[in-house]
Each structure stands twice: as structure tokens, then as C-alpha cells.
C-alpha positions as CSV (number, residue, x, y, z in Angstrom):
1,X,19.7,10.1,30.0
2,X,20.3,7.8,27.4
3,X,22.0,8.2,23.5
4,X,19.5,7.4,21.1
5,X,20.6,6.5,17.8
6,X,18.5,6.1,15.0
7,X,19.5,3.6,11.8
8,X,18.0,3.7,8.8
9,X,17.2,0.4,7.6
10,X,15.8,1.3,4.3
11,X,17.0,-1.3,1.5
12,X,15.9,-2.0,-2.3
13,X,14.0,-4.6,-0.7
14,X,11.8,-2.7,1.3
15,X,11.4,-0.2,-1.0
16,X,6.9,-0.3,-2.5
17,X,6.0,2.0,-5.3
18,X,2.3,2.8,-5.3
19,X,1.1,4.1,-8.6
20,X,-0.6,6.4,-10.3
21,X,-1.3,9.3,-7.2
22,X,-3.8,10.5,-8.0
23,X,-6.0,7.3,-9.9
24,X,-9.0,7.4,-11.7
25,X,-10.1,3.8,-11.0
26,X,-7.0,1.2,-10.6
27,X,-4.0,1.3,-8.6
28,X,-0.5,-0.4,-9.2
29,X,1.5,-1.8,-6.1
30,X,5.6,-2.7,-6.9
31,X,7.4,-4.2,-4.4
32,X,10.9,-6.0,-4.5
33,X,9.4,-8.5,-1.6
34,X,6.0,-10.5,-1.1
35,X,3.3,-8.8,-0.3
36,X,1.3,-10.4,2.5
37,X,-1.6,-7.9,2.9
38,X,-3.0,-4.9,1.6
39,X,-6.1,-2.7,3.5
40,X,-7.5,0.3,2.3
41,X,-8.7,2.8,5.2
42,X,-10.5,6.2,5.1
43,X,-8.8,9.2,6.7
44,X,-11.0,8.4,10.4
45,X,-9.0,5.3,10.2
46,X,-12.1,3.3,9.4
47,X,-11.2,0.1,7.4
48,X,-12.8,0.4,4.4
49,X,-11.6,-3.4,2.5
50,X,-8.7,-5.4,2.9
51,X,-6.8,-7.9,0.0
52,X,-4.9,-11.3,1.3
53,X,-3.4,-13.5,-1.1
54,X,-5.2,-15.4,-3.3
55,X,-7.6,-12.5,-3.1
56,X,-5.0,-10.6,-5.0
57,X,-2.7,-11.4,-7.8
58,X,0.6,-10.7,-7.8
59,X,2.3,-10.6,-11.5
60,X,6.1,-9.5,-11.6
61,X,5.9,-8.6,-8.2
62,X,3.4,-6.0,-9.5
63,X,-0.1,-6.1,-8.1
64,X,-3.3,-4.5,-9.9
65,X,-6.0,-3.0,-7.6
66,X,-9.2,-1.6,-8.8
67,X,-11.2,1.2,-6.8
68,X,-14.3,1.7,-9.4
69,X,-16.4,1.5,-6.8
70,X,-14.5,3.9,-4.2
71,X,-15.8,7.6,-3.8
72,X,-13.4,9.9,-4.8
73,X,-11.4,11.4,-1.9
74,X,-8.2,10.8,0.3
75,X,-7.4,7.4,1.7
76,X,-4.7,5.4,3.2
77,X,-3.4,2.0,2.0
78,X,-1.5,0.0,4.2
79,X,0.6,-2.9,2.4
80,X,2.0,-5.6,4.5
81,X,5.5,-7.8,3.6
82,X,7.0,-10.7,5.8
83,X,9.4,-7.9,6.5
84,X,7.5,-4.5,7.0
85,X,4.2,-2.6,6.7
86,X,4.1,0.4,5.0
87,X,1.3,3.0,5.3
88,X,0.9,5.4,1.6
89,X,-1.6,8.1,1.0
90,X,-3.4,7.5,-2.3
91,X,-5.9,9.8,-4.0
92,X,-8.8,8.8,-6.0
93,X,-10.4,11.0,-8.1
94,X,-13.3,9.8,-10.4
């Protein structure tokens, strides 16, 4: 049997704060590197809306998402870089 061995990779740069948890209606993405992508999906893993750029903006390396029109409940958002995807629970609660 082989030695596995497991290495961190985890840098500044990969690092993608998702803010506030739980939101009322908008969401705020920070990320030290571009964001390529960003889909929402319900907990079945149903895709519920996805962002590309220039369907997004991305200000400061901040990015503002709305969800006015989401019900509230659990969902996942998956946010894409050149480098990484990273999959983040987010609650919204109207």
C-alpha cells in the first residue's frame, strides 16, 4: 500500500470571503484572485442561476450579488477562479 500525503495548498490568494451569512437580500463575494464564475444551486444540487463576467461586476475585487428574488432557505454558491472553485453554504432569509 501506498503513503499518502496530503499538502495544504491554501494561500492568501485563494482565500474567498462570502458575506453576510445569513443575508436578507444581497450578498458580498471577496477574493484576492479573479473570479471567473459564480452559480447558485439549491440543496438537490439543482442549478438555480449562474453569473459570468460581464454579467457581474467586480469592484476592488469585491463583487455585489442580489437575491431579492430568491426564497428564503439554504443554498450553495459555487465561485470559480483561474486557479480554484470553491463551493460556500449561504443562507437567505427574507
Amino acid at each position: 500500500m501506498k503513503n499518502l500525503t496530503s499538502i495544504s495548498n491554501k494561500t492568501k490568494e485563494n482565500i474567498i470571503i462570502v458575506y453576510p451569512v445569513p443575508s436578507k437580500n444581497h450578498l458580498t463575494i471577496e477574493s484576492k484572485s479573479d473570479i471567473t464564475g459564480i452559480s447558485i444551486f439549491d440543496l438537490n444540487g439543482l442549478l438555480i442561476e449562474a453569473f459570468y463576467p460581464p454579467n457581474f461586476i467586480e469592484q476592488n475585487k469585491l463583487i455585489a450579488l442580489s437575491f431579492y428574488h430568491y426564497k428564503s432557505g439554504v443554498y450553495l454558491i459555487k465561485i470559480e477562479t483561474a486557479q480554484n472553485s470553491h463551493l460556500k453554504k449561504i443562507v437567505i432569509n427574507h
